[in-house]
C-alpha positions, 0 to 999 in steps of 0.5 A, a space after each residue: 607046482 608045475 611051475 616052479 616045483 616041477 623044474 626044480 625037482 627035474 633038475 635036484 632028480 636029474 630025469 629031465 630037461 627044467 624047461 620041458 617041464 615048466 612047458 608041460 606045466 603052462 600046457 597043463 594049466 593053459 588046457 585046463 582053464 579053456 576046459 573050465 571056460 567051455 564047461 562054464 558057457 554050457 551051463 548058462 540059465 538062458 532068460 525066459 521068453 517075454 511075455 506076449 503082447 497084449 491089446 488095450 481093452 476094449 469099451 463093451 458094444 465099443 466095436 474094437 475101439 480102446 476104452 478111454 481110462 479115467 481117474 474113479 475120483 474126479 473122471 480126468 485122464 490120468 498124466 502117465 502110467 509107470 511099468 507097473 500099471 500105477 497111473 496117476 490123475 493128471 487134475 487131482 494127482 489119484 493115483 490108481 491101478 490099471 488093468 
C-alpha cells in the first residue's frame, strides 16, 4: 500500500512529493522486517545439553578393568554395537542388547 497506493494518493490529493512517500513506505517495510528477524532470533529453542559421558562397566572384583561383552548365545564377542546398544555376535549373528 505504501508502495504503490501511497504515490498515487499523494499525487490525485496533491499534499506531497510521490517519491517521499514511497521512501517512507520502503523505510516502513525495510524497518519492520529487521524487527521481525531480531524478534525471531530471540525466541529460538536452544538444544539440550548432552548427556554425560559414562565409563564402561567394570567385571566384579575386576580392579577398574572394563568387563569384556559376550554373545549369551555362543560366548563369541560381538562384530559392532550400533548407537542404540544392539550388538551383533560376530560367529552366530545374535544379535543382543547391551547395557
Amino acid at each position: 500500500m505504501f508502495i504503490v497506493g501511497s504515490p498515487i494518493a499523494a499525487v490525485a490529493g496533491g499534499f506531497a512529493e510521490p517519491v517521499i512517500v514511497a521512501l517512507v513506505g520502503f523505510g516502513i517495510i525495510i524497518v519492520g522486517g529487521i524487527l521481525l528477524g531480531v524478534a525471531g532470533m530471540t525466541h529460538r529453542n536452544p538444544l539440550p545439553p548432552p548427556p554425560p559421558i559414562q565409563r564402561p562397566p567394570t567385571a566384579p572384583g575386576g580392579e577398574g578393568r572394563p568387563m569384556e561383552l559376550a554373545c549369551p548365545n555362543c560366548g563369541a564377542a560381538p562384530r559392532n554395537i550400533d548407537r542404540f546398544g544392539i550388538a551383533t555376535c560376530d560367529y552366530c549373528q545374535t544379535r543382543f542388547l547391551v547395557r
